[in-house]
Structure formats: C-alpha cells, structure tokens
N, CA, C and O of each residue as an XYZ file, in Angstrom:
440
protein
N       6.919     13.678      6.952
C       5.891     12.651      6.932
C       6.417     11.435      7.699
O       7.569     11.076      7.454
N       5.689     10.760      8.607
C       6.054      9.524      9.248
C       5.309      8.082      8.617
O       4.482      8.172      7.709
N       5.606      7.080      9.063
C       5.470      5.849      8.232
C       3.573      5.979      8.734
O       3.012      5.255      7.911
N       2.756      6.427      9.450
C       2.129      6.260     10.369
C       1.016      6.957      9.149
O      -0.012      6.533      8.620
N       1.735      8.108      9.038
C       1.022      9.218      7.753
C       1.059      8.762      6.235
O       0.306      9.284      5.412
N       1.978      7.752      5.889
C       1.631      7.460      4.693
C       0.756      6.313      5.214
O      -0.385      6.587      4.841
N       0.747      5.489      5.702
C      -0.165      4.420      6.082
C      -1.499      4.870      6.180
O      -2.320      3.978      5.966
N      -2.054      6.192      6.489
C      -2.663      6.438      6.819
C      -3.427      7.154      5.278
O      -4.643      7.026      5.131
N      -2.790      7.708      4.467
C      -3.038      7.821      3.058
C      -2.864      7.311      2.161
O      -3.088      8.004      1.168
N      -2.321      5.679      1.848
C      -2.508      5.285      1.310
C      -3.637      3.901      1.709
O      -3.775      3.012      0.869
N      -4.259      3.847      2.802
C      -5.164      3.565      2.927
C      -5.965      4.024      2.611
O      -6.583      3.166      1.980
N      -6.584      5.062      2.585
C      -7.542      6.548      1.903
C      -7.390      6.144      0.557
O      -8.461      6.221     -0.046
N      -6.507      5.767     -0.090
C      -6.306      5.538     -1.478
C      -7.283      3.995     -1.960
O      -7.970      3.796     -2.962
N      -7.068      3.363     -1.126
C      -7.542      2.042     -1.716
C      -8.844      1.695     -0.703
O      -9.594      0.734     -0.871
N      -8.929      2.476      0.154
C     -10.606      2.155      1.012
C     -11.636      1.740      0.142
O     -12.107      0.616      0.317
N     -12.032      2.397     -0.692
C     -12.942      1.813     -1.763
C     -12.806      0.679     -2.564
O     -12.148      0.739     -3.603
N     -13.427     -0.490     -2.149
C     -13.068     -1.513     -3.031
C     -12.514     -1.217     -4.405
O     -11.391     -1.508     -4.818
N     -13.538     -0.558     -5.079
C     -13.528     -0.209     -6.574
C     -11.817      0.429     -6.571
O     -11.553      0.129     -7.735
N     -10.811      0.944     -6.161
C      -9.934      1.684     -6.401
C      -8.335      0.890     -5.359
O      -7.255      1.334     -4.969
N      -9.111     -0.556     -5.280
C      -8.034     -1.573     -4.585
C      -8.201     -2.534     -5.708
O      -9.262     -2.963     -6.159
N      -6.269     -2.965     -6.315
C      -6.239     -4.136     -6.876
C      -5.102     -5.258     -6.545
O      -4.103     -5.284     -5.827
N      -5.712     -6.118     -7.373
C      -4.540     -7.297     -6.766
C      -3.896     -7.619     -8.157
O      -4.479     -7.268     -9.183
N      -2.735     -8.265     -8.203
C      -1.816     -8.683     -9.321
C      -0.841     -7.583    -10.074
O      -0.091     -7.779    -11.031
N      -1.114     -6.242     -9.266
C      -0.250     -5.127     -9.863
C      -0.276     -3.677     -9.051
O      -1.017     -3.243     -8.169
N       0.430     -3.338     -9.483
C       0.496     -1.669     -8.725
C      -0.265     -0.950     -8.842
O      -0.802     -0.353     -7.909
N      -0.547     -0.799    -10.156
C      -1.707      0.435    -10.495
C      -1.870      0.029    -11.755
O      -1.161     -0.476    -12.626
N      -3.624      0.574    -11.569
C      -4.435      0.645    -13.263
C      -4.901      2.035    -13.226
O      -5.192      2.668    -12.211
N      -4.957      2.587    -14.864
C      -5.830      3.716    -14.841
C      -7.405      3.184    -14.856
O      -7.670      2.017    -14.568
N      -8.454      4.184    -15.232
C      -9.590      3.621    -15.151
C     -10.089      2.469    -16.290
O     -10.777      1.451    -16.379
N      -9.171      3.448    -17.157
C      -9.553      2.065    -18.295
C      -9.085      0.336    -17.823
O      -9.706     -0.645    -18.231
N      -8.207      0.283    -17.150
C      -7.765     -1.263    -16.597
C      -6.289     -0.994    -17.439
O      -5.610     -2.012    -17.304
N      -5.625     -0.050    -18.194
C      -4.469     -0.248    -18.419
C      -3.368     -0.141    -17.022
O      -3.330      0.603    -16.042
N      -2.829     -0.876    -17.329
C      -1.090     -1.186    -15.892
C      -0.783     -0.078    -16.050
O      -1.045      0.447    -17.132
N       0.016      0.810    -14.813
C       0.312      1.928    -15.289
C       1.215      1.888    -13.983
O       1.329      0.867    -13.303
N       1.900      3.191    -13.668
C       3.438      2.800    -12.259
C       2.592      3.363    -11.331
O       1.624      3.766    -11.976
N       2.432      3.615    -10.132
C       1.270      4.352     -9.108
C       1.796      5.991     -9.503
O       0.896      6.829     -9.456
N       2.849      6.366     -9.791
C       3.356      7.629     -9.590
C       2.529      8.195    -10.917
O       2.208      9.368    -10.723
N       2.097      7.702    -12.197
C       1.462      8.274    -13.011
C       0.477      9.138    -12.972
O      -0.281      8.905    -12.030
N       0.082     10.336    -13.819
C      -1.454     10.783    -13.175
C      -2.798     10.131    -13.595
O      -3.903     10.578    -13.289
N      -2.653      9.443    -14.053
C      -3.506      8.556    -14.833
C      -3.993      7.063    -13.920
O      -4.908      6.252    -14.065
N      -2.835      7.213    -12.921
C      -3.219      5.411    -12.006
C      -4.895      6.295    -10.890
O      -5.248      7.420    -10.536
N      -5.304      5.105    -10.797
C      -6.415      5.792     -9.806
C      -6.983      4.624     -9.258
O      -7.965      4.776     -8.531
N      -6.412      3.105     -9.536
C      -6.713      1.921     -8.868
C      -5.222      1.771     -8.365
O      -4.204      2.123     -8.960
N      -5.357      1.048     -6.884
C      -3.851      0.350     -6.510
C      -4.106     -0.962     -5.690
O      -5.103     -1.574     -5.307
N      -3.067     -1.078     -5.618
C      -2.360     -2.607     -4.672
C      -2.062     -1.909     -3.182
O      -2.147     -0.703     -2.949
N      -1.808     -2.627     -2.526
C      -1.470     -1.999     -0.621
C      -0.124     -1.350     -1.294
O      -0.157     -0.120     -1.337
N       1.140     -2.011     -1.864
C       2.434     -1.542     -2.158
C       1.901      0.207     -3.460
O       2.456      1.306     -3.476
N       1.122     -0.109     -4.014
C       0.974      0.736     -5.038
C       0.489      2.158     -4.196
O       1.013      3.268     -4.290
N      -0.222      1.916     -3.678
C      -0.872      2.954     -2.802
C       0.020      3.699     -1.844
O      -0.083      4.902     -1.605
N       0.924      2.861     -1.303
C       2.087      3.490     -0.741
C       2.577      4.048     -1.354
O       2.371      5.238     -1.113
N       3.673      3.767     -2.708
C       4.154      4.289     -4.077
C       3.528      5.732     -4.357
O       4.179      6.727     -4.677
N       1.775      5.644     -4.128
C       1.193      6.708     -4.957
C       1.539      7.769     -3.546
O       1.289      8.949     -3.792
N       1.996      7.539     -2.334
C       1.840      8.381     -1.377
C       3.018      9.043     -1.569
O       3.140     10.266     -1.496
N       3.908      8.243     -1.818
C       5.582      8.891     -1.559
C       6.178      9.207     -2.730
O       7.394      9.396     -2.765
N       5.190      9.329     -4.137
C       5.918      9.751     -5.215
C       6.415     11.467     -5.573
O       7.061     11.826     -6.558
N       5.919     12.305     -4.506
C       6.004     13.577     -4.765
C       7.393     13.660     -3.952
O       8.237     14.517     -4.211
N       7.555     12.658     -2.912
C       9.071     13.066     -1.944
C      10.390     13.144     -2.851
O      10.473     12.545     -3.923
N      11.107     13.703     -2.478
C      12.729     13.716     -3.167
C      13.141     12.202     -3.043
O      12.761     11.596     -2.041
N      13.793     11.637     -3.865
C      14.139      9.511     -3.918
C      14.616      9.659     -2.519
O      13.986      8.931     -1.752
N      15.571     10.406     -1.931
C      16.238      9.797     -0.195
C      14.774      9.871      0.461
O      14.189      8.794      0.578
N      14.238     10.829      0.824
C      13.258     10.484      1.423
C      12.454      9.214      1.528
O      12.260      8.370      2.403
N      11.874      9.515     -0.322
C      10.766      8.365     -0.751
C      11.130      7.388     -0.275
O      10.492      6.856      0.634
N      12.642      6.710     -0.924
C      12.955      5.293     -0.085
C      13.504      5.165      1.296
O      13.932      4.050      1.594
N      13.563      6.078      2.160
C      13.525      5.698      3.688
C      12.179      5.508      4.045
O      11.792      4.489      4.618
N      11.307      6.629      3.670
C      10.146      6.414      4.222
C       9.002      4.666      3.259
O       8.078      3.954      3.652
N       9.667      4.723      2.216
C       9.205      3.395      1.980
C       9.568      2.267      2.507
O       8.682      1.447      2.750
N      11.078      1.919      2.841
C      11.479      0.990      3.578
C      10.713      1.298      5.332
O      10.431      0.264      5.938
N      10.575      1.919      5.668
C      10.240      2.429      7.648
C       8.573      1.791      7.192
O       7.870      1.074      7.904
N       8.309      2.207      6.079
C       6.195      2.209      6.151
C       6.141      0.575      5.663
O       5.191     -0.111      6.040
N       7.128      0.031      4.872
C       6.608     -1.421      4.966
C       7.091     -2.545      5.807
O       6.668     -3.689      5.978
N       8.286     -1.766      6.369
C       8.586     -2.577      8.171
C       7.828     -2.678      8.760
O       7.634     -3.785      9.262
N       6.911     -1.539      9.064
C       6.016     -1.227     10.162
C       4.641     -2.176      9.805
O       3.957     -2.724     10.670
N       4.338     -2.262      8.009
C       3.191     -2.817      8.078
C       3.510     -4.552      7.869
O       2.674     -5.439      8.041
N       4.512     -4.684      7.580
C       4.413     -5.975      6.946
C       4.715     -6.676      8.686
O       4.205     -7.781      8.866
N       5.338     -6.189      9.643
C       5.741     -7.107     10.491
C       4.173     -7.006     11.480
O       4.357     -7.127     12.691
N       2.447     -6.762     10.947
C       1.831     -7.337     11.553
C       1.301     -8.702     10.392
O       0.148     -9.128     10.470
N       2.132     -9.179      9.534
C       1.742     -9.973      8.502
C       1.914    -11.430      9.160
O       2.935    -12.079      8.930
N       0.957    -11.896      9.931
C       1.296    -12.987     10.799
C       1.204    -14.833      9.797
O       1.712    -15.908     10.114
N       0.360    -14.466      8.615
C      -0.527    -15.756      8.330
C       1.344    -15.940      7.398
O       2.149    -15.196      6.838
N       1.163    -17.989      7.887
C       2.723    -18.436      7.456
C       3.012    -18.318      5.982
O       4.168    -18.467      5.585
N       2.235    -18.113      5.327
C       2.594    -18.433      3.711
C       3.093    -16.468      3.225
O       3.574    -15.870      2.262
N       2.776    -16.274      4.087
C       2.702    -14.234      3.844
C       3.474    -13.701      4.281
O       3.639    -12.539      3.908
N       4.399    -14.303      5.355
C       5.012    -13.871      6.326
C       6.132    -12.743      5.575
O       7.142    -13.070      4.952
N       5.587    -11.178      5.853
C       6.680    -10.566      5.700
C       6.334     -9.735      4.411
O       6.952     -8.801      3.898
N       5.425    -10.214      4.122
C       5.437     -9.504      2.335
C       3.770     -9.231      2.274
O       2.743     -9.891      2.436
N       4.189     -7.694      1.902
C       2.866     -6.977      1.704
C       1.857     -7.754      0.093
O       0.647     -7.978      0.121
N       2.556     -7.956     -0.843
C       2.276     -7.958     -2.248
C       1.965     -9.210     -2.048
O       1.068     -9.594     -2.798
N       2.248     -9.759     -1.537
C       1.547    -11.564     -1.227
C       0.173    -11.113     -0.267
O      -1.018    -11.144     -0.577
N       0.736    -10.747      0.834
C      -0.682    -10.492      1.441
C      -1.937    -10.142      0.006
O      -2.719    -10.776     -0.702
N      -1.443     -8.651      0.217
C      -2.408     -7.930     -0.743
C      -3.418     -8.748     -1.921
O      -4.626     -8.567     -2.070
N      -2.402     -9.833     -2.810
C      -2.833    -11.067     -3.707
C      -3.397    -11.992     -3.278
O      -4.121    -12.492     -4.139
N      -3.431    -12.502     -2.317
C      -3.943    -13.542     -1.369
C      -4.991    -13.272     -0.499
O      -5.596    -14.299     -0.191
N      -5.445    -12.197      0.037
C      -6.308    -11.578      1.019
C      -7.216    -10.762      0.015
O      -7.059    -10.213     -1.076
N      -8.520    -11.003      1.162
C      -9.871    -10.317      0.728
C      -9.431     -8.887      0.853
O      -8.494     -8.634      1.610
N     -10.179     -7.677     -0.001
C     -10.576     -6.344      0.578
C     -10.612     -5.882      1.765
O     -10.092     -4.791      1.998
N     -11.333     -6.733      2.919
C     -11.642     -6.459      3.838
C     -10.075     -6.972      4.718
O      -9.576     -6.307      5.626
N      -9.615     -8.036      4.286
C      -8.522     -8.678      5.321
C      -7.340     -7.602      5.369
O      -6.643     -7.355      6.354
N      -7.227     -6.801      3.655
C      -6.263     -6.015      3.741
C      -6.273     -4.414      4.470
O      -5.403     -3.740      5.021
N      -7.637     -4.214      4.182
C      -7.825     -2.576      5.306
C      -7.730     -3.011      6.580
O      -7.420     -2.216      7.468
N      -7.997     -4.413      6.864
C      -7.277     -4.828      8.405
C      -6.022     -4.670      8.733
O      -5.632     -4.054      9.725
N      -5.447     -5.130      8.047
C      -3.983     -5.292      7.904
C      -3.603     -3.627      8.234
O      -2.668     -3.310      8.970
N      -4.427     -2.727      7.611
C      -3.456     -1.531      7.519
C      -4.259     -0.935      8.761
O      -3.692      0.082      9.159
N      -5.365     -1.235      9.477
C      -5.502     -0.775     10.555
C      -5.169     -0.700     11.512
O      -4.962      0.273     12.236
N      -5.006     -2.424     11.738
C      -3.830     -2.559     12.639
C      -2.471     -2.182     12.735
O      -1.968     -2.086     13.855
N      -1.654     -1.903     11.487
C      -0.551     -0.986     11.502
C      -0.318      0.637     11.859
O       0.591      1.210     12.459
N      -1.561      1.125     11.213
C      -2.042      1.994     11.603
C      -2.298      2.402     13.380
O      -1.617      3.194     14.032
N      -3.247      1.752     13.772
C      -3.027      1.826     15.388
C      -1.590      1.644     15.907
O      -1.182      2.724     16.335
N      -0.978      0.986     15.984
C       0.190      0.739     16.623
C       1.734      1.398     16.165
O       2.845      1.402     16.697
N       1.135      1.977     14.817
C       2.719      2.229     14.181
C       2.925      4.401     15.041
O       2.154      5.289     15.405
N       4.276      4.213     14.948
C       4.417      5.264     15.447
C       4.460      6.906     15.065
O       4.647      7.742     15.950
C-alpha cells in the first residue's frame, strides 16, 4: 500500500459528512469515543480515518506508512495557525475545507 492509497481510503471513510468528526478519532454510532481500529468506530477525524486504514497492517508497516501518509498530507497544510498538523486542521476546518485538503494530497502525492 502507498501513502497515495491510504489517502485515498481514508478519504472514502469520512466523505460523508455524517461519518467525519472533529475533537476525536472515532465514535461508534451511538456517539461513544472509541480507537478507529475498533469494529464498532464508523465516524472519524482525517487522523482517525487514516488509523482505520492501516489498522489491519503488521505495527512496522502501519507506522511507516502512517508517518509517509501524514508527511505527504500535512505538508499541503499551508493556513499559519495549522501549519503541519492534520488534527488541528481537521478541528479547525469545515467538512468541505478538509476533503480539500485530502484532495489536494491526493493529486500530487505519489
């Protein structure tokens, strides 16, 4: 899997407003907090949604390919108060600002 392919599914994950949140990783449907890797999460955050992509990989994998997929997205994170950090974006930005965010990573990432 490349950073390009989880970007690309964990966008799929949170496209629907209803199943994008802010202030945490993951909720089940009821609104309980839950880790994204649970089977029970089915709402996420931009970071959670990633989480929910790379939880089936072996840990070396998961965390290379987590560190490579939030290099790639966070360094189009231009606005100064955000700079660099997905989970600020994600908290701070509309629905719409954040499927930007991952589109544009998306196009350009490799």
């Amino acid at each position: 899997m490349t950073p390009k392919e989880v970007l690309i599914k964990a966008k799929a994950l949170i496209a629907d407003r209803r199943n994008w949140i802010q202030g945490m990783e993951a909720r089940a449907a009821s609104g309980q907090p839950l880790p994204p890797e649970h089977p029970s999460a089915c709402r996420f955050c931009s970071i959670g949604a990633v989480e929910r992509v790379l939880a089936p990989l072996p840990a070396a994998e998961h965390y290379r390919l987590k560190e490579q997929t939030l290099n790639e997205i966070e360094s189009h994170i231009t606005t100064s108060a955000v700079i660099g950090k997905l989970w600020r974006f994600n908290d701070s930005h509309t629905h719409e600002g954040v499927m930007a965010l991952f589109d544009k990573a998306i196009k350009e990432a490799t």
